[in-house]
C-alpha positions as CSV (number, residue, x, y, z in Angstrom):
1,X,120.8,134.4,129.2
2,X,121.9,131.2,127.7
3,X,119.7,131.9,124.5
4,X,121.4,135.9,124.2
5,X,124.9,134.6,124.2
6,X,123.8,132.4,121.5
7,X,122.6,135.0,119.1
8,X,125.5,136.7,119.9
9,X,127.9,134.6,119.2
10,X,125.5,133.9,115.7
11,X,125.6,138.0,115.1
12,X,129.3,138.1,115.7
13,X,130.2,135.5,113.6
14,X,128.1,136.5,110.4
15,X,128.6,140.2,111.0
16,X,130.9,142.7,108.8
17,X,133.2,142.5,111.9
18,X,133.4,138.7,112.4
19,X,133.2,137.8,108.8
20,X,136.8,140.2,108.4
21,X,138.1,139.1,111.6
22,X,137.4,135.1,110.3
23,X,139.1,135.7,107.2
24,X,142.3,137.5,108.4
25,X,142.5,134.7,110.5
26,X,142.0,132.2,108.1
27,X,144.2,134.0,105.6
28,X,147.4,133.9,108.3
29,X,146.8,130.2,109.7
30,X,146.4,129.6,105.8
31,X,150.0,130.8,105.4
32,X,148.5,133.5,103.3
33,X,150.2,135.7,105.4
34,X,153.9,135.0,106.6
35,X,155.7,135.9,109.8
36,X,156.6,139.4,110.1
37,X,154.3,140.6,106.8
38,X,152.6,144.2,107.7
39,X,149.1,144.0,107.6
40,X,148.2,147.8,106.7
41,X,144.6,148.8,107.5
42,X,144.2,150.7,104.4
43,X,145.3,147.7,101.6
44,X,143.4,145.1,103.6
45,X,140.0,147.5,103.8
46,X,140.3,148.1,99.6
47,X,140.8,144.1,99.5
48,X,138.5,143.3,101.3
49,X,135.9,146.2,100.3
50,X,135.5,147.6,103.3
51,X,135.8,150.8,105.9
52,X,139.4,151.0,107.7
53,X,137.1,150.4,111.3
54,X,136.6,146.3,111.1
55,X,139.6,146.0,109.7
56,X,141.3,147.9,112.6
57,X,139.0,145.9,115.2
58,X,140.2,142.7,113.7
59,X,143.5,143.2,113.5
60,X,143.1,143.9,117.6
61,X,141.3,140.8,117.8
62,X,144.0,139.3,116.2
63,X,146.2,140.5,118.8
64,X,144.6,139.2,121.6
65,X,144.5,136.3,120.0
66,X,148.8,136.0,119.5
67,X,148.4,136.1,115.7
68,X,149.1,139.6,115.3
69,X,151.6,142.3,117.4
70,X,150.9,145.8,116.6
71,X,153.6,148.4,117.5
72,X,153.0,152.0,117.9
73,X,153.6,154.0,115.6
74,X,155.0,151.6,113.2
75,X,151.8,149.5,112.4
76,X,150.5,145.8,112.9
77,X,152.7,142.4,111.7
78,X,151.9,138.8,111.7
79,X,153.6,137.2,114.5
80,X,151.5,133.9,113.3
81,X,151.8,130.0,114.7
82,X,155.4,128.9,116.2
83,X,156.6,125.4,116.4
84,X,156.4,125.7,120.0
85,X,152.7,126.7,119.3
86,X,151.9,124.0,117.7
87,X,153.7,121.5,120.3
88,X,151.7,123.1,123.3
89,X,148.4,123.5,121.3
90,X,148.8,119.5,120.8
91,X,150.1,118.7,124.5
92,X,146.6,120.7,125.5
93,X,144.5,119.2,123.0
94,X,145.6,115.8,124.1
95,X,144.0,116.3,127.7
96,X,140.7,118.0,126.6
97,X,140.5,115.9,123.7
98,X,140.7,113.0,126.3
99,X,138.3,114.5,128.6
100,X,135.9,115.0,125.6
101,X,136.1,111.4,124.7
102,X,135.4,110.2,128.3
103,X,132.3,112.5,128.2
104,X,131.1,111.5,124.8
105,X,130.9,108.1,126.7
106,X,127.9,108.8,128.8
107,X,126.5,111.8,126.4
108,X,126.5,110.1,122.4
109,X,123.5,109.1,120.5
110,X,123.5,106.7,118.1
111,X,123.2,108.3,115.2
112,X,126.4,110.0,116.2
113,X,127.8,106.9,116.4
114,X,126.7,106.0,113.0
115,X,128.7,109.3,111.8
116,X,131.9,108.2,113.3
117,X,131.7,104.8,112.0
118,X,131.0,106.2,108.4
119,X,133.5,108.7,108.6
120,X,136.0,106.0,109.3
121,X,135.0,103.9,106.3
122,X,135.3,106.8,104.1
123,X,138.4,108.0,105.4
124,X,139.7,104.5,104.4
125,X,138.2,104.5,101.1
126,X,140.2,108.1,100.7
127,X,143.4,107.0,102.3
128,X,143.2,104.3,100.0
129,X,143.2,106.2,97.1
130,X,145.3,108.7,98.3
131,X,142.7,111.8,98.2
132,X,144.3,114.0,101.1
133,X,142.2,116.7,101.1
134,X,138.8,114.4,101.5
135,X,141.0,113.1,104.3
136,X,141.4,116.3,106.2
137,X,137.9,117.1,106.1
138,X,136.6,113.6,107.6
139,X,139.5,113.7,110.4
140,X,137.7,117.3,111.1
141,X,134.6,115.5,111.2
142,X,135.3,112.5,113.3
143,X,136.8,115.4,115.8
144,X,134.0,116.9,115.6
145,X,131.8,114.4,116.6
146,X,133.3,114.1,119.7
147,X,133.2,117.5,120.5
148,X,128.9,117.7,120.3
149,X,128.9,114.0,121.6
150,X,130.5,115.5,125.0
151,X,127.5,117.2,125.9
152,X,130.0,120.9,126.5
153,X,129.8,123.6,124.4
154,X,133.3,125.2,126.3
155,X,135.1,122.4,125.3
156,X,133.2,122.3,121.3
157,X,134.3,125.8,121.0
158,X,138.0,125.3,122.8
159,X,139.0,122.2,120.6
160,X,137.5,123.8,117.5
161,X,139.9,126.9,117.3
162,X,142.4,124.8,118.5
163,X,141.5,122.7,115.3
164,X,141.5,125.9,112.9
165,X,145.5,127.3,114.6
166,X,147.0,123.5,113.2
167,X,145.2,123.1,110.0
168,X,148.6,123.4,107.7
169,X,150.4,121.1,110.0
170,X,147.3,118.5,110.6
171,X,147.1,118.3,106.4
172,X,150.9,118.3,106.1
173,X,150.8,115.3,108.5
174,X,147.9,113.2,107.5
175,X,149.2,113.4,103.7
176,X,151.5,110.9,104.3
177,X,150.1,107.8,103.7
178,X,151.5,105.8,106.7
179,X,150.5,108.2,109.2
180,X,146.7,108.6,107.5
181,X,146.5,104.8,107.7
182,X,147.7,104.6,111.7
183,X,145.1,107.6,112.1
184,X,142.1,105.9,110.9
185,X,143.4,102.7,113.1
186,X,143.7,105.2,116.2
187,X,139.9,106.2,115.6
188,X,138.9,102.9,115.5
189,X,140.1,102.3,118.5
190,X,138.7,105.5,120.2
191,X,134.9,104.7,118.6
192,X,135.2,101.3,120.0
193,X,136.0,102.7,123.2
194,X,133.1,105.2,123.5
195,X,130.5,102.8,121.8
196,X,131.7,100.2,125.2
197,X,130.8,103.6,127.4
198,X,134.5,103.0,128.8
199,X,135.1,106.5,129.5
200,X,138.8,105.6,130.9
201,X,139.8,103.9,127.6
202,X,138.1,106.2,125.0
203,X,140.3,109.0,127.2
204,X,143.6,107.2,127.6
205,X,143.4,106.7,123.2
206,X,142.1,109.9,122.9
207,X,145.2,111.6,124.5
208,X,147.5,109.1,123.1
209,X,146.6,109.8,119.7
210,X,147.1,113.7,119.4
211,X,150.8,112.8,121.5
212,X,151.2,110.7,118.4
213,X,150.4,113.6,115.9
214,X,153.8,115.1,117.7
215,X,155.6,112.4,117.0
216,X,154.6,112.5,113.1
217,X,155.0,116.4,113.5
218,X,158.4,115.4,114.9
219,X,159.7,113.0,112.6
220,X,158.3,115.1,108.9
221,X,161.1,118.1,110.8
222,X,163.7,115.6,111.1
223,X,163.2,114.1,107.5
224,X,163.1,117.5,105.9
């Protein structure tokens, strides 16, 4: 069973359907796509060079999801990410991020903890030299580490869309040059916790960090 859900998830995510459904989704969480924009089945199918049918599946995906509301008769629009999305996405990752630090603690290899600590040397190299975008990517890996080092592949696949919904806001954030700084700090902290095994400390800084990335988020409104 375990194997068939697998290659299903493999087949979904590499067929015609998931590849259009991936990039719609990617294209409105990019900001490619604003709030209220119609997404009509026909333009998106000549864009993207195929039938009108996965478009029309993934634009129903995309509803279930929240990102899209499609009205009868009238057609489908990008509802898209709220600021109150992105506060409870954060509040929820800071609990299941904590739990997956706790977890890495009895689960992580070493050469995962090898990873981590070169991620954080390289994000400080980065931060150093102010290269944002090399930032973003090894904050997604150092998350991502965690993730596999839990041992669950609910909470991998949770935490990872979770992830993809706050990209603009995560590279918004980490761009400025105090905050990257306090980041890499923060992961210190949280690899030092999970290399000790203490599972209650690695989840206490685990959760205290993302509560801090609302703060930032917080403080970058107030500024602008």
């Amino acid at each position: 069973m375990e194997e068939f859900n697998l290659q299903k998830e493999f087949d979904d995510k590499y067929s015609l359907r998931g590849r259009v459904f991936n990039k719609l989704r990617e294209d409105i969480l990019g900001g490619v796509y604003k709030e209220n924009d119609e997404l009509r089945e026909s333009t998106l199918a000549n864009e993207l060079g195929v039938s009108r049918t996965p478009v029309r599946e993934a634009l129903r995906n995309l509803e279930i999801e929240g990102l899209v509301a499609i009205i009868p008769n009238r057609g489908a629009f990008v509802t898209g990410i709220s600021e109150k999305d992105i506060r409870d996405i954060y509040t929820i990752r800071s609990y299941l991020e904590g739990l997956c630090a706790k977890w890495a603690c009895q689960y992580i290899t070493q050469e995962q903890l090898d990873e981590m600590d070169e991620t954080i040397y390289l994000s400080a190299f980065h931060a150093r030299r102010s290269h944002y975008d090399q930032l973003l990517d090894l904050d997604n890996k150092f998350h991502d580490l965690i993730y596999k080092a839990s041992g669950s592949k609910m909470l991998n696949h949770v935490l990872t869309d979770f992830h993809h919904y706050v990209e603009r806001v995560r590279k918004v954030s980490i761009s400025r040059k105090d905050r990257a700084m306090r980041t890499i700090k923060e992961h210190e902290s949280i690899l030092e916790a999970i290399r000790k095994r203490d599972g209650d400390l690695a989840e206490a800084l685990a959760h205290e960090h993302m509560m801090q990335t609302i703060k930032n988020i917080n403080e970058i409104k107030e500024q602008s």
